[in-house]
Backbone as a chain_set.jsonl record, in Angstrom:
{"seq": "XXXXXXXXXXXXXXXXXXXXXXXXXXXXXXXXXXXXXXXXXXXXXXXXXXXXXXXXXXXXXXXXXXXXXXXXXXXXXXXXXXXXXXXXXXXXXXXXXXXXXXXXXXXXX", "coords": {"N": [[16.702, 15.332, -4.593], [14.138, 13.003, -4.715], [12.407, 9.151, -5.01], [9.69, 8.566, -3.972], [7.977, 5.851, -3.361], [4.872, 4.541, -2.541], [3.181, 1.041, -1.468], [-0.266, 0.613, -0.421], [-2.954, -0.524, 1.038], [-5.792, -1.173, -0.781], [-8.383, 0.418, 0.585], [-7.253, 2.614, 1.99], [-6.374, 4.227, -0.242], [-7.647, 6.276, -1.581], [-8.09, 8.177, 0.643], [-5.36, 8.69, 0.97], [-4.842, 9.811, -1.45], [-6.192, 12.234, -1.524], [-4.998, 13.442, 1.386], [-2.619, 14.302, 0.154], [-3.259, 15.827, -2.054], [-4.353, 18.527, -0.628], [-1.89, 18.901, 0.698], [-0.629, 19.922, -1.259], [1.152, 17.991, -3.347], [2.675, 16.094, -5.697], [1.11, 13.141, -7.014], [1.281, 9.98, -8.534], [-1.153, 7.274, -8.958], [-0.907, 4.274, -9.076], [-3.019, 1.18, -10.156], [-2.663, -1.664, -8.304], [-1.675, -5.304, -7.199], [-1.029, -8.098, -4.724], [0.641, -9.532, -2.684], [-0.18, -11.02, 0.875], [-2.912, -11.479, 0.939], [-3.466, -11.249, -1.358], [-4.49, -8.716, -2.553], [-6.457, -5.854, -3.777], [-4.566, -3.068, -4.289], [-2.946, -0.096, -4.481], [-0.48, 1.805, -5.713], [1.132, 4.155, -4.867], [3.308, 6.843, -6.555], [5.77, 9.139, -6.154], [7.757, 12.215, -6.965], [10.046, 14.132, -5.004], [10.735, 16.959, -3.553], [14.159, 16.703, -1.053], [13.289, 17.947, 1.287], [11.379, 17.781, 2.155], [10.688, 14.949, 2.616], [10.133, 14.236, 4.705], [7.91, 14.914, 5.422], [6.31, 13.8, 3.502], [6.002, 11.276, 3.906], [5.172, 11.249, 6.973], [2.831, 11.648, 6.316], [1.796, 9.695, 4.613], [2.018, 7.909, 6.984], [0.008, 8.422, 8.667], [-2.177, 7.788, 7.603], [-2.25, 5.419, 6.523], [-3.278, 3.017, 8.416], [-2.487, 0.321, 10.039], [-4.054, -2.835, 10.665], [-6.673, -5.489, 12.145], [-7.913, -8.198, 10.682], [-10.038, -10.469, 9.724], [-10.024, -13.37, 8.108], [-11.136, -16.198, 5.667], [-9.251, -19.456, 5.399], [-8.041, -21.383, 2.968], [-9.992, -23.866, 0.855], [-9.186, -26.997, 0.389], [-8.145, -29.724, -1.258], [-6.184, -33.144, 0.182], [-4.37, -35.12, -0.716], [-6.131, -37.751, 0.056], [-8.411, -37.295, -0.606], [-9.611, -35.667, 1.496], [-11.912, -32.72, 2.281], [-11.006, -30.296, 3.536], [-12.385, -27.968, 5.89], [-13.012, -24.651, 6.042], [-11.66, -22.156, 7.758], [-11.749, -19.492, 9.789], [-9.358, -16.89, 10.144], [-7.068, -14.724, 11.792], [-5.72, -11.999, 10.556], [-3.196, -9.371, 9.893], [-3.627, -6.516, 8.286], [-3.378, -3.965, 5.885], [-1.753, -0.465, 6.486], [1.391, 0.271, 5.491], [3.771, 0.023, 2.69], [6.619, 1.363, 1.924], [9.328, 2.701, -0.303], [12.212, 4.881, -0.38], [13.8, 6.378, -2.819], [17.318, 7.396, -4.2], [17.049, 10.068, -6.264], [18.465, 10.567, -9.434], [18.067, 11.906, -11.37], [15.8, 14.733, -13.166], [12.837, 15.308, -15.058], [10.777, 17.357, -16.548], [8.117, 17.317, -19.167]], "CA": [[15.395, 14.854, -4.994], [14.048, 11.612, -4.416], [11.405, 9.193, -5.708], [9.089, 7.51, -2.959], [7.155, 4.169, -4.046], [3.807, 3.522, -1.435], [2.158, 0.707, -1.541], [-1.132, 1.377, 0.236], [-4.55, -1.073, 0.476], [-7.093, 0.045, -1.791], [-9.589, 1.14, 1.425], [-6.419, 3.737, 2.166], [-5.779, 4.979, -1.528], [-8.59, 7.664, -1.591], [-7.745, 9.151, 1.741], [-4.315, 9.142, 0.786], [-4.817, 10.727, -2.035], [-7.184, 13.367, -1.173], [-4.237, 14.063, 1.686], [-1.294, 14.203, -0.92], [-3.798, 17.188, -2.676], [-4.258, 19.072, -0.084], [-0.292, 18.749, 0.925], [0.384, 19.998, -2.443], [2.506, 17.179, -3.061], [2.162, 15.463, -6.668], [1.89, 11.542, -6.57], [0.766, 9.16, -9.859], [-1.739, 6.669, -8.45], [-1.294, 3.176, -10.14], [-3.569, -0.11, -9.222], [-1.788, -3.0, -8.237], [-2.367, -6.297, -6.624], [-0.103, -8.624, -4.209], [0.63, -9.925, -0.994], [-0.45, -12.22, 1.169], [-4.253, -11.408, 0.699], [-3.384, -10.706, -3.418], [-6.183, -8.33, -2.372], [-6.013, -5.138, -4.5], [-3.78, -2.432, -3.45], [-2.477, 1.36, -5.028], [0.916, 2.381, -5.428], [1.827, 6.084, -5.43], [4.819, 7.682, -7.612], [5.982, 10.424, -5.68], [8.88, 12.651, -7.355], [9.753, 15.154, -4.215], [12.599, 17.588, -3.015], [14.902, 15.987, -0.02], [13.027, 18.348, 1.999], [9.475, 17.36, 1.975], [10.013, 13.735, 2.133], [9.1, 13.561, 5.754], [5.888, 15.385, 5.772], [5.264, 12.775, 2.827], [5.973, 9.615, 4.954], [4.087, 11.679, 7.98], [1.209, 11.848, 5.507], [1.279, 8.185, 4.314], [1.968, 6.921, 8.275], [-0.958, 8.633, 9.867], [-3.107, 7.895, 6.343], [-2.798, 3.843, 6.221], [-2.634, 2.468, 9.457], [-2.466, -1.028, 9.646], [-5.485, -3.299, 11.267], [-6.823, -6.997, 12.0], [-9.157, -8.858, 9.879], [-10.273, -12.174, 9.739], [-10.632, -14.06, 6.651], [-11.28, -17.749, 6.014], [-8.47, -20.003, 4.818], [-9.011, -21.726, 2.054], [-10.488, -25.256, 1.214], [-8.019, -27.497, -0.035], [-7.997, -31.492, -0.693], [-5.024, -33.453, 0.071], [-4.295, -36.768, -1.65], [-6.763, -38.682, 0.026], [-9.385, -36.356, -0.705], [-10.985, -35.378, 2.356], [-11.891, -32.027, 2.77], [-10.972, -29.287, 5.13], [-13.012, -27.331, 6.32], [-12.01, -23.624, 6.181], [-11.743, -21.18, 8.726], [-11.277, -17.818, 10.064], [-7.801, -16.824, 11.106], [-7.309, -13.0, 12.047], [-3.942, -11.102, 9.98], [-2.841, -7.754, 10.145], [-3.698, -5.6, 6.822], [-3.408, -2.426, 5.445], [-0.397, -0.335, 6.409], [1.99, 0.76, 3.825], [5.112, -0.62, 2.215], [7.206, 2.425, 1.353], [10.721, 2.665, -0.311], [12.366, 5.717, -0.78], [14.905, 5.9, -2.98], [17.51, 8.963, -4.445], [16.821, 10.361, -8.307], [19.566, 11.146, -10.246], [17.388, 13.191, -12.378], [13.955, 14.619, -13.273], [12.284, 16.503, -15.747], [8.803, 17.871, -16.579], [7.863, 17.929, -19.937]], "C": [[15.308, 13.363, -4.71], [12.629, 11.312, -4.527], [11.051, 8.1, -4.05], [7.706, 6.682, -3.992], [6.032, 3.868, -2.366], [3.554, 3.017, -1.69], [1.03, 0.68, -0.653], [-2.431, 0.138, -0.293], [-5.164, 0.146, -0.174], [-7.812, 0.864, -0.666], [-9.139, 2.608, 1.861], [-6.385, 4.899, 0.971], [-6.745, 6.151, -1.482], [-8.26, 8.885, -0.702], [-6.481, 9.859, 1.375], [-3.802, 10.171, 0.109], [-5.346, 12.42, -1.897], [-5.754, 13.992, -0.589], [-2.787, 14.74, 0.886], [-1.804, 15.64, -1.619], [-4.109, 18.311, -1.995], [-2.615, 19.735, 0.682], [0.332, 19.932, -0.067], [1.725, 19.194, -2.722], [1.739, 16.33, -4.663], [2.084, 14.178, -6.702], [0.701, 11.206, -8.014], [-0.03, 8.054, -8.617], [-1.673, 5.775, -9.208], [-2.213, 1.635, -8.994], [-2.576, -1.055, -9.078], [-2.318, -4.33, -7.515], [-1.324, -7.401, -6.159], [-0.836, -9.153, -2.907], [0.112, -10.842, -0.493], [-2.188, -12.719, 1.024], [-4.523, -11.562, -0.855], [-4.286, -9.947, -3.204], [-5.432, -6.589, -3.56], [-5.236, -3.749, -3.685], [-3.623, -0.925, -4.671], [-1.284, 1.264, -4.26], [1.322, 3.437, -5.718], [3.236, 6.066, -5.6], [5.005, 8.416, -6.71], [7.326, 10.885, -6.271], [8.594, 13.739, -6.044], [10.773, 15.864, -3.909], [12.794, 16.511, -1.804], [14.137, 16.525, 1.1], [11.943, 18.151, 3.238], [9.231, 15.838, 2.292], [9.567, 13.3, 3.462], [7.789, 13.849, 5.889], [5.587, 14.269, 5.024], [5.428, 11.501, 3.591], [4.87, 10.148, 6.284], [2.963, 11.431, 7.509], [0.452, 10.429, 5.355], [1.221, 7.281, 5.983], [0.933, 7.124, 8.504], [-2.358, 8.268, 8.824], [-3.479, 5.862, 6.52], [-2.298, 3.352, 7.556], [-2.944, 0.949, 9.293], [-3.54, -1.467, 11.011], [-5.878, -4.791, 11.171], [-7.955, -7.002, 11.147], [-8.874, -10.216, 9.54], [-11.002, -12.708, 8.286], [-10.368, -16.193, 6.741], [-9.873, -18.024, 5.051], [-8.923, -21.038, 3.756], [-9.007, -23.283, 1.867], [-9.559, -25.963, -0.26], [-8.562, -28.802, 0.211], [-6.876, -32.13, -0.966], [-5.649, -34.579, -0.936], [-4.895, -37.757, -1.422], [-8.405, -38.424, -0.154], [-10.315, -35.898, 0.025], [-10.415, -34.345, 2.275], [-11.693, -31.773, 3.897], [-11.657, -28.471, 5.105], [-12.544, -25.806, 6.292], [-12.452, -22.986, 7.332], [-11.224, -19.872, 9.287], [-9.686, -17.819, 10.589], [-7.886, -14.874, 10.714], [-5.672, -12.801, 11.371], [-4.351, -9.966, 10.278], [-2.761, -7.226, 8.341], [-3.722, -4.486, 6.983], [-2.138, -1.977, 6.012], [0.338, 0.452, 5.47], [3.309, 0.204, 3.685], [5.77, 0.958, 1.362], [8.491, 2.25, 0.9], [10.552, 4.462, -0.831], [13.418, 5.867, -1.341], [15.649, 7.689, -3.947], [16.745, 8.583, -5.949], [18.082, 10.972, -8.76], [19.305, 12.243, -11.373], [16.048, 13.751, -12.754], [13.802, 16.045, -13.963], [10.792, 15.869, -16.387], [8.544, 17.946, -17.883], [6.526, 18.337, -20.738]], "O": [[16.286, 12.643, -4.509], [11.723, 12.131, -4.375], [11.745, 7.336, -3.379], [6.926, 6.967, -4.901], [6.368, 3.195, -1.391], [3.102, 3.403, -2.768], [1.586, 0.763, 0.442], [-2.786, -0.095, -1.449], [-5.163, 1.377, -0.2], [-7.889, 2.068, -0.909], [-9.902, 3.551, 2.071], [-6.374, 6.116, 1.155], [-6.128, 7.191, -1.25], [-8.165, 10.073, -1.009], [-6.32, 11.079, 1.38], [-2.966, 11.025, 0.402], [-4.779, 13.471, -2.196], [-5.129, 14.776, -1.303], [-2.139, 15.689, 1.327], [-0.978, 16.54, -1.773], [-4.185, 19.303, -2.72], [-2.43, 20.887, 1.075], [1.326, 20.631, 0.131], [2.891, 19.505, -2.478], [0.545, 16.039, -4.735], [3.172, 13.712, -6.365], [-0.276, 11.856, -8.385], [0.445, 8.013, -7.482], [-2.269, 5.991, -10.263], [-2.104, 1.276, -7.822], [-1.644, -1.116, -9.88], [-3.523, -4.334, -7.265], [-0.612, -7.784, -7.087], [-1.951, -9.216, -2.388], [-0.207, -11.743, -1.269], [-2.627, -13.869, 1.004], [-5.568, -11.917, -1.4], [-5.315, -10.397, -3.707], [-4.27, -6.399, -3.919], [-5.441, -3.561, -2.486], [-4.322, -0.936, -5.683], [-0.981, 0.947, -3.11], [1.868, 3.701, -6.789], [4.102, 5.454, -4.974], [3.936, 8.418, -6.1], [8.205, 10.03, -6.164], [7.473, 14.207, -5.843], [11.868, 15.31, -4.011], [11.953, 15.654, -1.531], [14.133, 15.77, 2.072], [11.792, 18.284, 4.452], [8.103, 15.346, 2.304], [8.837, 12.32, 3.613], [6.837, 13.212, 6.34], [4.714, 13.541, 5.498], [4.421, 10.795, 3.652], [3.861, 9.487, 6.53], [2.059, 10.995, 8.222], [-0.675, 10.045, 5.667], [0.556, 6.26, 6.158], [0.329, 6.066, 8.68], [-3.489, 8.473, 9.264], [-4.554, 5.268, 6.599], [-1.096, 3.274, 7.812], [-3.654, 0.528, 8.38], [-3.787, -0.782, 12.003], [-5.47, -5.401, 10.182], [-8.752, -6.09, 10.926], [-7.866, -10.84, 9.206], [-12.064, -12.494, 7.703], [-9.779, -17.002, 7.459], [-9.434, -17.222, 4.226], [-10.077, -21.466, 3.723], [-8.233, -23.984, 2.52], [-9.388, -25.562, -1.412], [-9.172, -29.177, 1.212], [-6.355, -31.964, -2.069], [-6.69, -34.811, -1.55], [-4.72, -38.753, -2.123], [-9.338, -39.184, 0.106], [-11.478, -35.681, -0.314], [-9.193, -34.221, 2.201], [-11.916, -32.383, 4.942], [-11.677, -27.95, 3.99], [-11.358, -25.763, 6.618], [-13.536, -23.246, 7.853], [-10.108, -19.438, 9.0], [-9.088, -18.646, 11.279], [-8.433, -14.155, 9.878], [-4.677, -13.428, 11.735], [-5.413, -9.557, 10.748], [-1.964, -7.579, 7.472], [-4.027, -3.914, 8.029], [-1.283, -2.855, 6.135], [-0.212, 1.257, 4.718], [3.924, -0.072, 4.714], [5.292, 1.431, 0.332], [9.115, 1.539, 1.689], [9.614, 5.099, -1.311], [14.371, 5.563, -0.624], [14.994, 8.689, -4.241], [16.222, 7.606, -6.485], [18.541, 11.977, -8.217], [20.007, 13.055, -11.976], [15.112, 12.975, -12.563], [14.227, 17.181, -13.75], [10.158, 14.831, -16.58], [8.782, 19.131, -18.117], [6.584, 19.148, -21.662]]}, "num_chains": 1, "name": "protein.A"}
């Protein structure tokens, strides 16, 4: 058995989920919030057999793909107080951050 940890942008989490229910595959959905955006994010629980855990990584790869977007940087004054100006710069978001790790045990009650 083994427990997988996604994290997953929020714009992903719905899809993901939806696919995870159709899978038959159980996963806890919690909010979260990080990274380099701090933008909001979902992290699925997954408890799963050893068997299954690639379909569930198959599920989450082809579910959050990762993508550019341009956001402004932000406006900042140094020590002599002139503004900067902000401006666009393009990153790479979305994606998923997965660990998978064993379980030593698991019960249902």
């Amino acid at each position: 058995m083994k427990l997988i940890m996604a994290i997953v942008q929020d714009k992903d989490s719905n899809r993901l989920a939806n696919e995870f229910i159709d899978a038959n595959i159980r996963a806890t959905k919690l909010s979260s919030t990080g990274g380099f955006l701090k933008a909001g994010n979902s992290t699925f629980i997954i408890g799963i057999d050893d068997e299954r855990v690639t379909e569930a990584l198959e599920l989450i790869k082809k579910t959050c793909q990762s993508r550019k977007q341009y956001v402004s940087t932000p406006m900042s004054l140094d020590i002599s107080l002139d503004g900067q100006v902000p401006y666009p710069v393009e990153v790479e978001v979305g994606g998923a951050t997965v660990f998978v790790l064993p379980v030593e045990g698991f019960h249902q009650y």
